[in-house]
C-alpha positions in Angstrom: 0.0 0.0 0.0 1.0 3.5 -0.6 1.9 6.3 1.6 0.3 9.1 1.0 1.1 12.8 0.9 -0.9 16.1 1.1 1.0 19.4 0.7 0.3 23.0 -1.0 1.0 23.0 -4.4 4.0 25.1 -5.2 3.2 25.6 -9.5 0.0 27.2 -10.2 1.6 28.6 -14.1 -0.9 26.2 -16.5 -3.3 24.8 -13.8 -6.3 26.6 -15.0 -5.4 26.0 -19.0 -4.7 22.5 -18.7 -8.5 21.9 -16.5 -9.9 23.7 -19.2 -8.8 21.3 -21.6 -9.7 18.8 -19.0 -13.0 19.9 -18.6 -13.5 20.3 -22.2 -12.6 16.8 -22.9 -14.5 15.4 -19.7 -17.8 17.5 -21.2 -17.7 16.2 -24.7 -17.5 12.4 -23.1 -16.2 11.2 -26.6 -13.0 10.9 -28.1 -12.7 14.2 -29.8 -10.3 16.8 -31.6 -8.0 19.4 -30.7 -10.2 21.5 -32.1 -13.2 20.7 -31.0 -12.1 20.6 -27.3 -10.7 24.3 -27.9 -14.3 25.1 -28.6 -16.1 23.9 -25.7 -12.4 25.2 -23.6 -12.8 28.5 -25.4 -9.2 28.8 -25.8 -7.2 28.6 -29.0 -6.1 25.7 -30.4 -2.4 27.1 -29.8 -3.0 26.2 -26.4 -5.1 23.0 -26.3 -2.3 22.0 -29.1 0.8 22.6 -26.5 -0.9 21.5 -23.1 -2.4 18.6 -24.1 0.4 16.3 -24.2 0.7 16.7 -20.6 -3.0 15.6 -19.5 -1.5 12.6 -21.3 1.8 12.2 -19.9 0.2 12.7 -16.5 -3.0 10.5 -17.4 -5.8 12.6 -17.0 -6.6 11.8 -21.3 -6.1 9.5 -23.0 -5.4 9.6 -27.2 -7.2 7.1 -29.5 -5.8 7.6 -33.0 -5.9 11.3 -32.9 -8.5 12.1 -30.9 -8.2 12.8 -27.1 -10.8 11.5 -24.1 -11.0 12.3 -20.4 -10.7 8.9 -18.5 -14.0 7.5 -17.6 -13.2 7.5 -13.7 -14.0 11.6 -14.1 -17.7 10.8 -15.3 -18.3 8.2 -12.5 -21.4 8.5 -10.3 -20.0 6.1 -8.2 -16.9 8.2 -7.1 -19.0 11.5 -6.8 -20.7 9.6 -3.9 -17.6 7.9 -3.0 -16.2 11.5 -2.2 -19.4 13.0 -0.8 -19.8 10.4 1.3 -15.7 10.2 3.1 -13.8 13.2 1.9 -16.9 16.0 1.7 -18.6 15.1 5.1 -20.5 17.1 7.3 -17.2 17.1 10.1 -15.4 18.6 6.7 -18.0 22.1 6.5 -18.1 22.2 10.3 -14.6 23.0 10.5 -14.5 25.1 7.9 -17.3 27.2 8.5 -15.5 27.3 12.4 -12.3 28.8 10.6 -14.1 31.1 8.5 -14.7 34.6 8.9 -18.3 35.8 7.0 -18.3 39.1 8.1 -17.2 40.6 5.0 -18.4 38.5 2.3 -21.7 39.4 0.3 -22.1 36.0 -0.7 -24.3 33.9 1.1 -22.4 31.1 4.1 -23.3 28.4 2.2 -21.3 29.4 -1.6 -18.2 30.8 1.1 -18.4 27.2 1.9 -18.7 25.1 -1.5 -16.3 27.8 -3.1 -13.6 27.1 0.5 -14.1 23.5 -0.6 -13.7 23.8 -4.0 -10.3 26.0 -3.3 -8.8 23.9 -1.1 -9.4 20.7 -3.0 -7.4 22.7 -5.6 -4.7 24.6 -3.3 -3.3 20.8 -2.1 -1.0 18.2 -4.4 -1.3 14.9 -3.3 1.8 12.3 -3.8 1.5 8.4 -3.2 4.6 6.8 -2.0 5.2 3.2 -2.5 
């Protein structure tokens, strides 16, 4: 079994580009083009062309003849709940919302919360050890 690691990511330079092409390609659900994932990205093709070799390398896509796909595990129903049910728990929200200070924000406590989630589920790397 692995050992696993959580620390603050350090490299935040193509982060957003390459989950746009992620998203893009996890969206269509179908291998698809360059092009067409720069569409639903809305970035050029430039970009999808020069970062997409790394959501390969690092096996986020995979390419079938030369067309690109999301793996399947991203569309999975089954590891939505998986993570609803262990890693976003109620103990999670409790001890965020404890931490957090509302008194300046506009937004509603509940979007603080999902967007604190959502921020520090990107913030972290994680690294398995074997």
């Amino acid at each position: 079994m692995s050992e696993i690691n959580v620390r603050l990511k350090h490299n935040f330079e193509d982060s957003d580009k390459l989950f746009r092409i992620l998203f893009a390609a996890i969206k269509l659900g179908v291998p698809s083009s360059k092009r067409k994932i720069a569409d639903v990205a809305d970035i050029s093709s430039q970009l999808v062309d020069y970062h997409i070799d790394k959501l390969v390398d690092n096996g986020q896509l995979i390419k079938i003849d030369s067309k690109y796909q999301a793996q399947s595990i991203f569309s999975d129903k089954k590891i939505y709940k998986f993570l609803k049910d262990t890693v976003i728990t109620q103990l999670l929200i409790e001890k965020l919302a404890a931490g957090i200070d509302f008194s300046q924000s506009k937004s509603h406590e509940n979007e603080v919360l999902e967007e604190s989630i959502l921020t520090l589920l990107r913030l972290f790397t994680i690294e398995l050890k074997e």
